[in-house]
KETOR-657860 format. One record per residue: residue number from 1; residue in one letter; x, y, z of N, C-alpha, C in turn. Coordinates in steps of 0.1 Angstrom, whole numbers. Each point is the difference from the previous one (the first is absolute). Example, Ala and Ser with C-alpha at 12.3 -4.5 7.8 and 13.67 -1.06 7.14 Angstrom:
BEGIN
  resi  resn    n_x    n_y    n_z   ca_x   ca_y   ca_z    c_x    c_y    c_z
     1     A    132    -57     78     -9     12      0      9     12      0
     2     S     -4     11     -7      9     11      0     -8     11      8
***
This chain:
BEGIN
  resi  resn    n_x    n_y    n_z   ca_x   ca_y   ca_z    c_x    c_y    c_z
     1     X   -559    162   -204    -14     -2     -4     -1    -12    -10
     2     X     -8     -8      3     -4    -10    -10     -9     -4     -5
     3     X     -7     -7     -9     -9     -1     -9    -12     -9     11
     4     X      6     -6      8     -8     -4     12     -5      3     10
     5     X      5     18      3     -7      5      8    -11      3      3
     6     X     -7     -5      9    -17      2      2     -5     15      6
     7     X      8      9      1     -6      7      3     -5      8    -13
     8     X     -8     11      3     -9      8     -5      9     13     -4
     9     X     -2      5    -13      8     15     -4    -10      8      3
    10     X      4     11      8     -9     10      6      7     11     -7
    11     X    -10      8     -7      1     11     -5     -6     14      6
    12     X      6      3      6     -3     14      7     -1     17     -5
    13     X    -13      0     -5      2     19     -6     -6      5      8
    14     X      9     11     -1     -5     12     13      6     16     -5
    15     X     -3      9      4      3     16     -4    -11      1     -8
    16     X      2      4    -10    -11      4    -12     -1     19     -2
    17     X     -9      2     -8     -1     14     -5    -12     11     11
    18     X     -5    -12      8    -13     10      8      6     10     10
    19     X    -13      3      6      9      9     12      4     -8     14
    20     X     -3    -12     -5      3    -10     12     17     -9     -3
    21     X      3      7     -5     16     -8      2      3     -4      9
    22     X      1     11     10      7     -5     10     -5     -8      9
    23     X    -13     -3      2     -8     -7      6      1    -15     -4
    24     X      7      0    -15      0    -14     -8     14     -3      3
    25     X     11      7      2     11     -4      5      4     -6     10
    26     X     -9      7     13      3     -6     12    -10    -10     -1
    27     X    -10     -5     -5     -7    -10      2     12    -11     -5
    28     X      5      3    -14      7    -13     -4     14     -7     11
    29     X      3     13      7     12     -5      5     -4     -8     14
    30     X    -16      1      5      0     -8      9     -6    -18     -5
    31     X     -5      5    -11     -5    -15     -8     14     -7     -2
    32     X      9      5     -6     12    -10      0      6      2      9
    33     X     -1      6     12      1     -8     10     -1     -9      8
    34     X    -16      1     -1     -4    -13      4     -6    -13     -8
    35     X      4      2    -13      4    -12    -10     10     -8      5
    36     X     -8    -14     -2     10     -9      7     11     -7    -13
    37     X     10      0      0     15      1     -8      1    -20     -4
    38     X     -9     -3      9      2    -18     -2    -11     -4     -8
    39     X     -9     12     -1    -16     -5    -12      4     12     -7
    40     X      7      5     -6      1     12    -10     14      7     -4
    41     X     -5     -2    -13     12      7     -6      0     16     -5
    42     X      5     12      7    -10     10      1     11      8    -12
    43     X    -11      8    -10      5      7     -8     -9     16      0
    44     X      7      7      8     -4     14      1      4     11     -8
    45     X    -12      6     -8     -8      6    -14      0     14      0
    46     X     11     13      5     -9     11      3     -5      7    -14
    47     X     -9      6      1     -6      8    -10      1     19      8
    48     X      7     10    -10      4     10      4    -12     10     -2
    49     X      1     10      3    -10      7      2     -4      6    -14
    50     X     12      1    -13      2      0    -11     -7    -14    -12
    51     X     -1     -8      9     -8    -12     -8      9     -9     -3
    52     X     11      3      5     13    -12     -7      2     -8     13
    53     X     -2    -14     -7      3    -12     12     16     -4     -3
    54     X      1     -6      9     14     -2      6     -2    -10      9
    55     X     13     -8     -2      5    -11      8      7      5     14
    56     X     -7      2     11      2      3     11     13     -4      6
    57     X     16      3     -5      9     -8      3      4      3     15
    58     X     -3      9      7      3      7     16    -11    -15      5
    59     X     -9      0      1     -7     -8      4      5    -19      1
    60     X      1     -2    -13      8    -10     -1     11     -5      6
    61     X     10     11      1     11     -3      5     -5     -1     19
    62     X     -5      7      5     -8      0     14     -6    -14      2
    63     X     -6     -6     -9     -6    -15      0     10     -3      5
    64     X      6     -3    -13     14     -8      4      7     -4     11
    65     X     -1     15     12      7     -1     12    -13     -7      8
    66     X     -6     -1     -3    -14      1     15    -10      5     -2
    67     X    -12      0      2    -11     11      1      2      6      6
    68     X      7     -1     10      4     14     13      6     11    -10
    69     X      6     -1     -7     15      9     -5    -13     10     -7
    70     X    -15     -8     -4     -9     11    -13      0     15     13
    71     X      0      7    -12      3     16     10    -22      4      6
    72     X     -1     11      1    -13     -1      2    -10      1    -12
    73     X      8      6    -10    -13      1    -13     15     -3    -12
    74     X     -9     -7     -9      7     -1    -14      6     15     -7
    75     X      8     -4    -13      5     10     -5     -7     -8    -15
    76     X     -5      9     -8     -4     -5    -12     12      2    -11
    77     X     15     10      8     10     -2    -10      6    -14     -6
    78     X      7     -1    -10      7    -16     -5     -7      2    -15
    79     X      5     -8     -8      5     -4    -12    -17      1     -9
    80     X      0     11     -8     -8     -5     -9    -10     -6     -3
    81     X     -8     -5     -4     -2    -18     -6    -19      6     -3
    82     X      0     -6    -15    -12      0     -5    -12     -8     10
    83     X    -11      1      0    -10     -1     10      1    -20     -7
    84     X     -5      2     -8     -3    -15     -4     14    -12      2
    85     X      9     12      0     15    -12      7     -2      0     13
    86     X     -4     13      4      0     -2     13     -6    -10     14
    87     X    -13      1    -11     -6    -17      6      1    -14     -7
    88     X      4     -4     -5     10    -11     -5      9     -6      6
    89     X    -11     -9      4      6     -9     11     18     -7     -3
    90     X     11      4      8     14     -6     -7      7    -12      7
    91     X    -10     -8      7     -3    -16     10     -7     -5    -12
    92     X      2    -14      3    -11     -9     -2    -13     -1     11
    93     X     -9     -7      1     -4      2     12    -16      8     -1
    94     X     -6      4     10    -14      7     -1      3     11      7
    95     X     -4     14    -11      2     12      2    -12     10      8
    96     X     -2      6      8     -9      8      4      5     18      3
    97     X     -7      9     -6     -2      9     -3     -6      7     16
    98     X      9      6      9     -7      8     11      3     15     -4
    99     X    -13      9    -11     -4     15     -1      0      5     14
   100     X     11      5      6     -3      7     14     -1     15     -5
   101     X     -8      4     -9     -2     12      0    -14      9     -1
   102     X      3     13      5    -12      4      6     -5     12    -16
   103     X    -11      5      8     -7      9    -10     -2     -3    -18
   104     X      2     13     -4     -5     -3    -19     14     -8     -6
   105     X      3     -7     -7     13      0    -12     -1    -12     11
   106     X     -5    -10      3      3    -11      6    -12    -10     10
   107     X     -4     11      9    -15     -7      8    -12      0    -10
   108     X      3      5    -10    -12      4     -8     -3    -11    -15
   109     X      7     -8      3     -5    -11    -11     16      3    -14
   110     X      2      8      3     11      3    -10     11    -11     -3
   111     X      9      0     14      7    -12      1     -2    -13      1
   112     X    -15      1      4     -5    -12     -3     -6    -10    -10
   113     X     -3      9     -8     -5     -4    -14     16     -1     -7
   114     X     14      1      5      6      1    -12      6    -18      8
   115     X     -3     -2     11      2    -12      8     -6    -14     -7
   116     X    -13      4     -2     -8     -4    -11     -2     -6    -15
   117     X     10     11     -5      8     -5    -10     10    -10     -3
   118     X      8      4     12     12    -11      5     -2    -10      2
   119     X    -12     -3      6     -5    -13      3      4     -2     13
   120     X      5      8      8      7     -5     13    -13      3     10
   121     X      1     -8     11     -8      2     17      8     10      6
   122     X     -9      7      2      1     11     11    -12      4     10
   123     X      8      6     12     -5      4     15    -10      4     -5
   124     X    -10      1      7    -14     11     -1    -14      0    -14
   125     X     -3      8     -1    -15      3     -8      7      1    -11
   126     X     -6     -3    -10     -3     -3    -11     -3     14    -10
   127     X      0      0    -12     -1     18     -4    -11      4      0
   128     X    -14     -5     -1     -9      6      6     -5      9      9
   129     X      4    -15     11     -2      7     12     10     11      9
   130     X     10     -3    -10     11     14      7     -3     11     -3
   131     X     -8      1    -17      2     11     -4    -14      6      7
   132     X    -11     -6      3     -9      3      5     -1      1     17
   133     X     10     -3      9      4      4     10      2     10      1
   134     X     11      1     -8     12     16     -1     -8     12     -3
   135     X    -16     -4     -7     -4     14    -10    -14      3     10
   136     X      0      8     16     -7     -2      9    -14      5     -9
   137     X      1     10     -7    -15      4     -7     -8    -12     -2
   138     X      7    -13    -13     -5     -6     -6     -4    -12     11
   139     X     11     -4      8     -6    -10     16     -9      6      4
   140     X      1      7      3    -19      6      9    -10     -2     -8
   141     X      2     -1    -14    -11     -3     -7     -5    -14     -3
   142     X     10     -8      2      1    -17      4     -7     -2      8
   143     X      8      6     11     -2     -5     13    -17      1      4
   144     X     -7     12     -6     -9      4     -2    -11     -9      0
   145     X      2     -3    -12     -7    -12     -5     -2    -15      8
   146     X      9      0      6      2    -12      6    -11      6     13
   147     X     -2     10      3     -7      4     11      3      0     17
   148     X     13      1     -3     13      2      8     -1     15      5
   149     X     -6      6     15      4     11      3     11     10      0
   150     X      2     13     -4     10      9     -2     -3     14      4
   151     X      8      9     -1     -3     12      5     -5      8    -16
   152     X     -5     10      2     -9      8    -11     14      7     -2
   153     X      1      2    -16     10      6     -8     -8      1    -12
   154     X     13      9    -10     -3      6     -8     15     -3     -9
   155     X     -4     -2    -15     15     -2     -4     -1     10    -17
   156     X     11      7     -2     -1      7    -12     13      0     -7
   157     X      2      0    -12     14      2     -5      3     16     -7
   158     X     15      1     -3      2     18      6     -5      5    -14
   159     X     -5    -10    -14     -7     13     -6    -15      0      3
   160     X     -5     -5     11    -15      2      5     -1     15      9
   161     X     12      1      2      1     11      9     -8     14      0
   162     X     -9      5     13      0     15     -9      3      8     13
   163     X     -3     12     -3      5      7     11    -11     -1     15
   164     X    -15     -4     -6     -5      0     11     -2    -17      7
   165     X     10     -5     -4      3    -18      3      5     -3     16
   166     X     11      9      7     -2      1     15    -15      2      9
   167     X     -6     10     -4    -13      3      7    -10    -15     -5
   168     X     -1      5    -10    -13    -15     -2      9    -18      7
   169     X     11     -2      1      5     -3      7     -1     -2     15
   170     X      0     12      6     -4      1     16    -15      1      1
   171     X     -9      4    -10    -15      0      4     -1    -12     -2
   172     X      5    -13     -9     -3     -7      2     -1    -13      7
   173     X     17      1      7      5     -9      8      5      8     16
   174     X     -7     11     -3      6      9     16     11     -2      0
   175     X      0     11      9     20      5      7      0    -11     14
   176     X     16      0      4      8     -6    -11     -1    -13     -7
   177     X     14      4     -9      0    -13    -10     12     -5     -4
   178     X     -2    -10     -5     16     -7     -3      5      0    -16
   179     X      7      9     -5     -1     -1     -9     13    -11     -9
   180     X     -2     -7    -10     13    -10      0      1      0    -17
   181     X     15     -1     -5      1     -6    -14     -8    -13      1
   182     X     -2     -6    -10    -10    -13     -3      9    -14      2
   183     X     13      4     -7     14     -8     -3      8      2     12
   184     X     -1     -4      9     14      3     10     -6     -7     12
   185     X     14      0      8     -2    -10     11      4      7      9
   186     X      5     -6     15      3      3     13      2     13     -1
   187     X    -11      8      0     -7     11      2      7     10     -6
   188     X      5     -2    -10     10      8     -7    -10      8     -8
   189     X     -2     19      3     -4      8    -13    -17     -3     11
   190     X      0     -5     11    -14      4      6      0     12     10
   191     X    -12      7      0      1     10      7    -16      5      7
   192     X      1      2     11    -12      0      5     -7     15      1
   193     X    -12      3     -6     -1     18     -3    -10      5      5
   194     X      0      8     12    -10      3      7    -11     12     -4
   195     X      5      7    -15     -3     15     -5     -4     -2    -10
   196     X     -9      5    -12     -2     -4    -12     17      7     -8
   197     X      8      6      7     13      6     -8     12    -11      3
   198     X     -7     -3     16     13    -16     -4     -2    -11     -8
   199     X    -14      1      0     -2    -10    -13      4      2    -12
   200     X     -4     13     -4      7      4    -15     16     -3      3
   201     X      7     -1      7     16      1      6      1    -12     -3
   202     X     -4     -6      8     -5    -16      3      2     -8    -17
   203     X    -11      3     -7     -2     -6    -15     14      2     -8
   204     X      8     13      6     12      1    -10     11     -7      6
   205     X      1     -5     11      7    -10      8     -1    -17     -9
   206     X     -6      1      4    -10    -13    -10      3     -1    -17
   207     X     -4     10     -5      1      0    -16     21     -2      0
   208     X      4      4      7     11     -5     -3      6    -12      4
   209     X     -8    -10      0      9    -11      2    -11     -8    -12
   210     X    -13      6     -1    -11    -14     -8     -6     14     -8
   211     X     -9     -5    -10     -7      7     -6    -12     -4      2
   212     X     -8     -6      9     -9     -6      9     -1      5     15
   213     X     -7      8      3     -4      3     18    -11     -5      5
   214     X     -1    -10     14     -8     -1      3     -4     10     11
   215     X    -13      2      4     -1      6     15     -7     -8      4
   216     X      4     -2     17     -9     -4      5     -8      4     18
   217     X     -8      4      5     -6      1      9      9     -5     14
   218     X      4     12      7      7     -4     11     -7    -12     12
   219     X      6    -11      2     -6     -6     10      3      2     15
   220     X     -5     -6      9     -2      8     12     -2    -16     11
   221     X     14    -11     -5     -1    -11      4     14     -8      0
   222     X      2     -9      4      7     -6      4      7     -7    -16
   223     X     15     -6     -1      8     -2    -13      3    -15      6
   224     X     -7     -9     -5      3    -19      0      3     -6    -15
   225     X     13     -8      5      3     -2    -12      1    -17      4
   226     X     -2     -6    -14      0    -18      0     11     -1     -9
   227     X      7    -10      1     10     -6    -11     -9     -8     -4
   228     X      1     -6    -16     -4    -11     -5     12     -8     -5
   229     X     -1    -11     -4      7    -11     -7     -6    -10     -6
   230     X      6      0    -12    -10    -15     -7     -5      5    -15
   231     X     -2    -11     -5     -4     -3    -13    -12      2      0
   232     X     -6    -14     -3    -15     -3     -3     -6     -4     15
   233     X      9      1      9    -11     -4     15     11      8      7
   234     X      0     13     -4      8      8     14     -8      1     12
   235     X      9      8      5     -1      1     14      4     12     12
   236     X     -6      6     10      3     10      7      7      1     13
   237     X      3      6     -1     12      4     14    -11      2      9
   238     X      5      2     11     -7      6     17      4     16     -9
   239     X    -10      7      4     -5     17     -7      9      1     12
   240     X     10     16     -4     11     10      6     -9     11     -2
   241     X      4      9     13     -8     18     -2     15      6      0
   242     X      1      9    -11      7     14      5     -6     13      6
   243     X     10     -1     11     -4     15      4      9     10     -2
   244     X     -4      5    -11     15      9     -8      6     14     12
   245     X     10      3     -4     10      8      8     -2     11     -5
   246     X     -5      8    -12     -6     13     -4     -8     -2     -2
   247     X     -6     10     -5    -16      2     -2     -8    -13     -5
   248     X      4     -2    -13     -4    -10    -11     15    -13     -2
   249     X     -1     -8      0      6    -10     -5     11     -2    -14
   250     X      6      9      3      7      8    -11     14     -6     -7
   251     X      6      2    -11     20    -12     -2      7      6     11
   252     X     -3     10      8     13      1      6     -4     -8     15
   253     X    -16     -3      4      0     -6      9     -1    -15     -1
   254     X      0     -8    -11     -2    -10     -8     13     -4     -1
   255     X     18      6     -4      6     -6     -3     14      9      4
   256     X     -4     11      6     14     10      7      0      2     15
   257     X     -8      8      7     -5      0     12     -5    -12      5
   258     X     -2     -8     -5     -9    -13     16     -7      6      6
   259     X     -6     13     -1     -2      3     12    -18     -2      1
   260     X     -3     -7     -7    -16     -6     -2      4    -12     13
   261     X    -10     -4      6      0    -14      9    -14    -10     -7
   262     X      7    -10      1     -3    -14     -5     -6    -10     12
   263     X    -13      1     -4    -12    -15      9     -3    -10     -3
   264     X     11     -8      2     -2    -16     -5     -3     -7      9
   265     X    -10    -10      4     -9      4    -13    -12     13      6
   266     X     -4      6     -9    -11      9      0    -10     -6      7
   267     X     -1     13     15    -11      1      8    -19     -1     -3
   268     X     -1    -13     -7    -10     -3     -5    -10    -10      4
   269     X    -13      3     -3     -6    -15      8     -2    -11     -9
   270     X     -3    -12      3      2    -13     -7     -6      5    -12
   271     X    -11      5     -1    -16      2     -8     12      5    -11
   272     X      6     20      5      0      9     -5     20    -10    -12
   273     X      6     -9      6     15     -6     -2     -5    -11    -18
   274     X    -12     -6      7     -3     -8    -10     -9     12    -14
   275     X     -7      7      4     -7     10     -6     13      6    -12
   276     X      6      6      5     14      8     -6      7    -10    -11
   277     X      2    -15      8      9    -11     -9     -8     -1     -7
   278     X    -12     -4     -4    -13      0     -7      1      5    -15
   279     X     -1     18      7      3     11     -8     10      1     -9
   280     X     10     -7      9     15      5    -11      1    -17     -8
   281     X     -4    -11      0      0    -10     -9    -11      4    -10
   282     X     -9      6     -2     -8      5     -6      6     10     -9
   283     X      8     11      7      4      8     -6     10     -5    -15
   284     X     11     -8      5     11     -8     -4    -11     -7    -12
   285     X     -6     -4      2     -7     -9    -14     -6      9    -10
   286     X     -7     11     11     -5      6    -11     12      8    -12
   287     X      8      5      6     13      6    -10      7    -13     -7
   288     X     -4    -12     -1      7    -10     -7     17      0      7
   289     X      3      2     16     12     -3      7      7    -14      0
   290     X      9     -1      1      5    -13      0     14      1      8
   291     X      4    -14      9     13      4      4      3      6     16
   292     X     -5     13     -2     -2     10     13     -2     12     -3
   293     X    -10      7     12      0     14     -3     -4      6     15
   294     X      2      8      6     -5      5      9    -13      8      0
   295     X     -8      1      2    -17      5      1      4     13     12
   296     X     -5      8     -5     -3     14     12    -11      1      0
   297     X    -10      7     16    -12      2     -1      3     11     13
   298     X    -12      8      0     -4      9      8    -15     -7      8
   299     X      5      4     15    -13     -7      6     -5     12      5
   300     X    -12      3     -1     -6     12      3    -12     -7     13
   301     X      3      2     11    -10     -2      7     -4     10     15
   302     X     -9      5      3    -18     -6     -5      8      5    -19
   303     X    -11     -7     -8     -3      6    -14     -1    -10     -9
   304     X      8     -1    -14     -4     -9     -5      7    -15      0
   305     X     17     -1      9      3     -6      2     11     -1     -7
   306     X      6    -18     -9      9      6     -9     -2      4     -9
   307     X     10     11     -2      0      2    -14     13     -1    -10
   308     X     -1     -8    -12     14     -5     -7      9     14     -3
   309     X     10      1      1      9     12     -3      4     -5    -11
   310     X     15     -9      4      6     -5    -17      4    -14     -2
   311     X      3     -5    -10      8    -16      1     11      6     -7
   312     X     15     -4     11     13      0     -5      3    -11     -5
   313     X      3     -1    -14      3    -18     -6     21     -1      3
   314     X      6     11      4     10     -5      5      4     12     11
   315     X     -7     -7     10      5     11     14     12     -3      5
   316     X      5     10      7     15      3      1      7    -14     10
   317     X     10     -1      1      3    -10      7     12      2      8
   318     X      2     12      4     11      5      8     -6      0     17
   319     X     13      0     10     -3     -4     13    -12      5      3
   320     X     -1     10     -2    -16     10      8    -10     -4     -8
   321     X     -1     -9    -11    -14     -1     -8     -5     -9      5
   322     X    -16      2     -2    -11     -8      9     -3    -12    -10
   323     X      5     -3    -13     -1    -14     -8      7    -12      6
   324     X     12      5      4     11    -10      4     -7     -3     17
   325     X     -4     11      9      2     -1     11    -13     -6      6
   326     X    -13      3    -14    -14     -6      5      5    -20     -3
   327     X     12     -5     -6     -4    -12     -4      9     -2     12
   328     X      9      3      2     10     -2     13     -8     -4     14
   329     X     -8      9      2    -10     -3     10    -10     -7      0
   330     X     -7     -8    -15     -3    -11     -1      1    -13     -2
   331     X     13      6     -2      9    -16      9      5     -2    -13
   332     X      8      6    -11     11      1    -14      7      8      4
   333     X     11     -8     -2     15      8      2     -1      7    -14
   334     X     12      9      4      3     11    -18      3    -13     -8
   335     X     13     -7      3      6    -11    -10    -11    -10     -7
   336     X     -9     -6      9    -14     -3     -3    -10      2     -6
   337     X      1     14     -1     -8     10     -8      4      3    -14
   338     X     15      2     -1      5     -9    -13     -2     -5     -7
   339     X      3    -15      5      3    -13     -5    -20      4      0
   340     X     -5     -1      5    -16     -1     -6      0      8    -13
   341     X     -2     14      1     -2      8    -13      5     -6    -12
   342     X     12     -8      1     12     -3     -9    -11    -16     -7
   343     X     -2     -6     13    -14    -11     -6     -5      2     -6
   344     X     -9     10      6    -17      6    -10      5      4    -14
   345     X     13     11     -5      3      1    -10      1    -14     -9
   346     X      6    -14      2     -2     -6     -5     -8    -10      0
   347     X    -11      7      8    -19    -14      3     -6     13    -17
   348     X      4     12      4     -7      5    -10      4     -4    -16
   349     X     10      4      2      6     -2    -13     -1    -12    -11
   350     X      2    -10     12     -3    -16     -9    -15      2     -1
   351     X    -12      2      7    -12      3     -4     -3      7    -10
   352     X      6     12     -2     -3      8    -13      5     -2    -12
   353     X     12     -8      1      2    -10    -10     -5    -12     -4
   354     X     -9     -8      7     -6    -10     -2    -12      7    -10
   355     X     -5     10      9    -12      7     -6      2      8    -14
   356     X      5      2     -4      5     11    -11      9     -9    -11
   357     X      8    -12      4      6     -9     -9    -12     -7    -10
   358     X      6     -5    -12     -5      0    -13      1    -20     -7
***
């Protein structure tokens, strides 16, 4: 290695403390795989489920041989190392920060604000908009505003609680319903409750992962999802439909099973394709997104049509995920898909430093 190397120090964290580890693990091990080795110098970051980061040395040494040799999901075991050494760039050179991690203690503005500090460019949204992604109560109330369609919910935290909070509940949003922590992702701690007692069931499901529950009103329509990318003039993918393999769209059919099938692109008409991209660049601004995020929506038709579910500010990126596979099909390869995010991290970063410098 030399002081003249032009490539780029890629910093890779992934694991973390949510209930999405493992979702964050296998995502990382297919991103450095398809990091390309002649534009990047990759340094992989795990964070344990305990909160202790560590120098991914199993991973490293796998570099080493090939991308082929990375096994299918990282190990967040290896050495130690304080968070603020941890990203401390040890090249010369321009450093970029890829957070491949999902849920609270990382998608939620946490890790990003400490990125912030550092001064370093990194993948994705910004702490705002993460933390207000991540916290579905408080997006609905954004999103609101912006006058952005959604399904009818209701959101409470567990000392609002009382005993007659299931029923007023169902009288008010009818049976069934979805009931979800506020903080969590790829459907982790959601549960669908057809009874005012699965609801009460339901809420204690929930209270253990957030101290925030949202409910929301079962829909009775079709699941389109848009990739976005981009800064200040993003941009949308051709809209994907899942047609989930159980009931609801659930982590084990999202990231164990496959057994959901994928329509790319989604059985849509011109009107209803541009309508949806519309929706989800809309959506993306209004949460302050940057970077990429995937948009989910529910199309309810006859009825009211779409309606916004959630914005993921870092959706999964493993073979079966519809982020990687909606840009694939509009003509971005994964490695492509990269080397772009890895851009935008630093179109943003020298921007917000121009802007904020003194």
């Amino acid at each position: 290695m030399t002081s003249d190397d032009p490539r780029i120090n890629l910093i890779v964290i992934f694991g973390g403390q949510s209930a999405e580890h493992e979702v964050s693990c296998t995502t990382a091990a297919h991103v450095l795989r398809a990091a390309d080795p002649a534009k990047y110098r990759i340094t992989p970051i795990g964070i344990g489920r305990d909160g202790r980061w560590s120098l991914a040395t199993g991973a490293q040494q796998a570099l080493a041989e090939g991308p082929q040799a990375l096994p299918g999901r990282l190990d967040t075991d290896g050495s130690v190392i304080e968070p603020t050494l941890a990203i401390t760039p040890t090249s010369a050179g321009t450093t970029v920060v890829v957070p491949l991690l999902h849920g609270p203690m990382g998608e939620d503005g946490t890790v990003q604000g400490l990125l912030e500090l550092a001064d370093l460019p990194y993948v994705g949204t910004g702490v705002l908009g993460s933390a207000l992604a991540m916290d579905k109560a408080m997006a609905k109330v954004v999103v609101a505003q912006h006058g952005i369609p959604q399904a009818r919910h209701l959101s409470f935290r567990a000392s609002d609680l009382t005993p007659g909070t299931p029923a007023a509940v169902a009288d008010e949003l009818g049976l069934p319903v979805f009931v979800k922590p506020a903080n969590m992702g790829s459907s982790i701690g959601v549960t669908k409750a057809k009874t005012v007692e699965a609801v009460r069931d339901a809420i204690g499901v929930a209270l253990g992962y957030d101290e925030w529950v949202v409910v929301e009103e079962a829909i009775d329509g079709r699941e389109i999802e848009v990739a976005v990318l981009g800064n200040l003039a993003p941009r949308a993918s051709m809209p994907g439909e899942i047609v989930p393999g159980a009931e609801f769209y659930d982590y084990a059919d999202k990231y164990v099973d496959d057994g959901s099938q994928s329509l790319i692109p989604a059985p849509l008409t011109p009107a209803q394709t541009a309508e949806v991209q519309a929706l989800a660049l809309r959506s993306f601004a209004a949460l302050r997104c940057e970077g990429l995020s995937r948009v989910d929506f529910f199309l309810e038709e006859p009825g009211r049509g779409f309606l916004l579910n959630e914005v993921n500010t870092m959706p999964g990126f493993t073979p079966i995920s519809m982020y990687p596979k909606l840009w694939i099909a509009s003509g971005l390869s994964y490695s492509d898909l990269i080397d772009e995010l890895v851009r935008l991290a630093i179109e943003r970063h020298t921007r917000r430093r121009r802007n904020t410098s003194h």
